[in-house]
C-alpha positions in Angstrom: -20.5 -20.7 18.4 -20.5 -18.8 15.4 -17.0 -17.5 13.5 -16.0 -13.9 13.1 -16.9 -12.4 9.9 -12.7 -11.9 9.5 -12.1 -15.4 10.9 -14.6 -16.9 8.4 -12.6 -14.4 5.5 -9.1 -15.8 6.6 -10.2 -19.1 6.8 -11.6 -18.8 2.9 -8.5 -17.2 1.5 -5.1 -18.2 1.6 -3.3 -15.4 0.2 -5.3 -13.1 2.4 -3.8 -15.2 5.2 -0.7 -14.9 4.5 -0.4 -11.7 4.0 -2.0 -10.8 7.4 0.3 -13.2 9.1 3.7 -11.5 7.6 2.1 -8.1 8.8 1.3 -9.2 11.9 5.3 -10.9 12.3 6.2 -7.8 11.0 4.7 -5.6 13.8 4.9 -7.6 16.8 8.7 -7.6 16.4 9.2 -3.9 15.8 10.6 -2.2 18.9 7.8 0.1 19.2 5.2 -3.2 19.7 8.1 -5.2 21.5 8.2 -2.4 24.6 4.7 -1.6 24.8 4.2 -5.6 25.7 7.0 -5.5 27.8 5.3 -2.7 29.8 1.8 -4.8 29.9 3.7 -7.6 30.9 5.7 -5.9 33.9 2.4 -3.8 34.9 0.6 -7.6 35.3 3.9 -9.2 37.0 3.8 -6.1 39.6 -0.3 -6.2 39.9 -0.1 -10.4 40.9 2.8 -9.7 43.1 0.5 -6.8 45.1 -2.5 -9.1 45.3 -4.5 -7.7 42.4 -6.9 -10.1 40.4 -6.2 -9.9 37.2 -7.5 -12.7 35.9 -9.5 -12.0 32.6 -8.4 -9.0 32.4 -5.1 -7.0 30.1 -3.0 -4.4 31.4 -4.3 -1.6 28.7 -2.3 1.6 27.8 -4.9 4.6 27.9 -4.1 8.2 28.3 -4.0 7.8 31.9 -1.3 5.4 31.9 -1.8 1.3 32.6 -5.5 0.1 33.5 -6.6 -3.4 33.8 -10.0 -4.0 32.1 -11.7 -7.3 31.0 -10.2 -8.3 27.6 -13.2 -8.3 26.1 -13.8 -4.4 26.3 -10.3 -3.6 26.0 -10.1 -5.5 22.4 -12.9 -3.6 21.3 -11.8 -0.1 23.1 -12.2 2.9 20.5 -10.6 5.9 22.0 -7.8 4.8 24.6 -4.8 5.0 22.5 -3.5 6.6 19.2 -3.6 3.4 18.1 -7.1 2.6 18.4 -8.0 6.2 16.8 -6.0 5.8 13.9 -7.4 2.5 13.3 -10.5 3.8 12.1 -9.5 6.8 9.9 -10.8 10.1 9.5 -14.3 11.3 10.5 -16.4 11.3 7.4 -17.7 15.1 7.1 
């Protein structure tokens, strides 16, 4: 199976890396980040406990509250959360 484009960039330079690894730390420990995976975590907890099959699937935060999707469309979702929108920047005019 081939790499990523990014994973194959990563791999190739060390200071690139590195950098991306601090940010990362950097954001999964702020509060903000820290309570929204709290609240996947719970929603999954509280999902198993009610019988719900969740396997392959994350608990993702869209404007209609906690949704379990396969992982694979929610890592690539585009308009779900403020997040995701501000990821890509303005519209080009």
């Amino acid at each position: 199976m081939a790499i990523s484009k990014s994973a194959e960039y990563y791999r190739n330079n060390k200071e690139a890396r590195d950098k991306k690894k601090k940010y990362d730390a950097e954001l999964n420990s702020s509060d903000k980040q820290t309570k929204k995976r709290v609240e996947a975590n719970r929603a999954r907890r509280k999902a198993k406990a009610n019988g719900t099959n969740v396997e392959g699937k994350d608990a993702s935060h869209t404007k209609n509250g906690m949704v379990f999707k396969k992982t694979s469309v929610n890592r690539g979702s585009k308009s779900d959360s403020q997040g995701d929108r501000n990821a890509r920047g303005k519209k080009k005019k």
